[in-house]
C-alpha positions in Angstrom: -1.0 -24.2 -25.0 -3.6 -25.4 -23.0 -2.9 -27.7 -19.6 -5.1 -29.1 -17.1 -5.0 -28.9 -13.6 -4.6 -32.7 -13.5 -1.4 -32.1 -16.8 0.0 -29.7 -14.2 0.4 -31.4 -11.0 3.1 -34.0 -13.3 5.4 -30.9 -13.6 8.2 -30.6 -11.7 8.8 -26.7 -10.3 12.7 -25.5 -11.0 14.2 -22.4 -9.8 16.0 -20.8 -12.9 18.0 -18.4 -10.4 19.2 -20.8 -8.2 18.5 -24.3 -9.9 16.9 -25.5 -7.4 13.7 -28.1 -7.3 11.1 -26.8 -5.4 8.8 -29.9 -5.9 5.4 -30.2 -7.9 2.0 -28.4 -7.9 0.0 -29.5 -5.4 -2.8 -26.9 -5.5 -3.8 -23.1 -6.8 -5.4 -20.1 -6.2 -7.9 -19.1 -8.9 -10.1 -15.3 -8.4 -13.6 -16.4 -8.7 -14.6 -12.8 -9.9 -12.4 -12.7 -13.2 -12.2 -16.7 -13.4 -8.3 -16.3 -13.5 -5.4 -18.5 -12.3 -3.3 -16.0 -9.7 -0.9 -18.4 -8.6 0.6 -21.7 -8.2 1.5 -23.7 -4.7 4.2 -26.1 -4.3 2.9 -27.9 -0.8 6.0 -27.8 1.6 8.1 -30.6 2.4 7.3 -33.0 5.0 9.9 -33.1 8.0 10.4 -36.6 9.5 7.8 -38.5 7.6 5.3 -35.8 8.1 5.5 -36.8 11.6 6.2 -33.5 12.8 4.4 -31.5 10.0 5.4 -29.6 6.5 7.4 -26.8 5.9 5.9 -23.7 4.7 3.6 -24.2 1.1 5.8 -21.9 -2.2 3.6 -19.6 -3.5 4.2 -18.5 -7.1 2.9 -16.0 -8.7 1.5 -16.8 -12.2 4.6 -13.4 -13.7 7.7 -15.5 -12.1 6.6 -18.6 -14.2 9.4 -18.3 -17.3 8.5 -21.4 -19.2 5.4 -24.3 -18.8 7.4 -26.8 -20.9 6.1 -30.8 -21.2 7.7 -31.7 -18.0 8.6 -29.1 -16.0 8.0 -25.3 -14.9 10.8 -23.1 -14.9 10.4 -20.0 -12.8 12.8 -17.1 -12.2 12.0 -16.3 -7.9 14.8 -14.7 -5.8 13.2 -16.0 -2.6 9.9 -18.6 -2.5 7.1 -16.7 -1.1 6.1 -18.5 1.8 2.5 -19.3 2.8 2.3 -20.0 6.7 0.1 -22.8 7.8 -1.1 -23.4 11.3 0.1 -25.9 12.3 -1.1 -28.8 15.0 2.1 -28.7 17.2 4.9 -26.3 17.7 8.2 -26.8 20.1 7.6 -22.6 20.2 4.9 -22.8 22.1 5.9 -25.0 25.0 8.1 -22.0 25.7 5.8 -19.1 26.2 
């Protein structure tokens, strides 16, 4: 099967481990050197409005992906792999 970037970001990410809905593909990482898709990110969650930024992007690797089917992506992760982001403002800081 073959599915476009554009088919892709229409498919909804499930967790087959915990059934959970991580959301939809928002971007990926491709190696320029062997012109291969290594994995696919699921842009975090925005918390109150997106007022005070996202949650931390899911990162999955293209061997957790179970099934591409016509509407969503199952994948089979114990725990997301989290990719940090910096982020513009953090109660943390005012603290140090």
């Amino acid at each position: 099967m073959i599915c476009s970037f554009q088919e892709l970001r229409h498919k909804e990410v499930i967790n087959i481990k915990t059934g959970a809905k991580l959301g939809y593909i928002d971007d990926i990482e491709v190696n320029v050197e062997t012109a291969s898709v290594i994995a696919l990110v699921v842009y975090g969650r925005p918390r109150l409005f997106g007022l005070l930024g996202r949650d931390d992007d899911i990162v999955i690797k293209c061997r957790e992906i179970e099934v591409i089917g016509e509407d969503t992506i199952l994948i089979k992760i114990e725990e997301p792999e989290k990719q940090t982001k910096r982020r513009w403002f953090s109660f943390e800081n005012l603290y140090k």
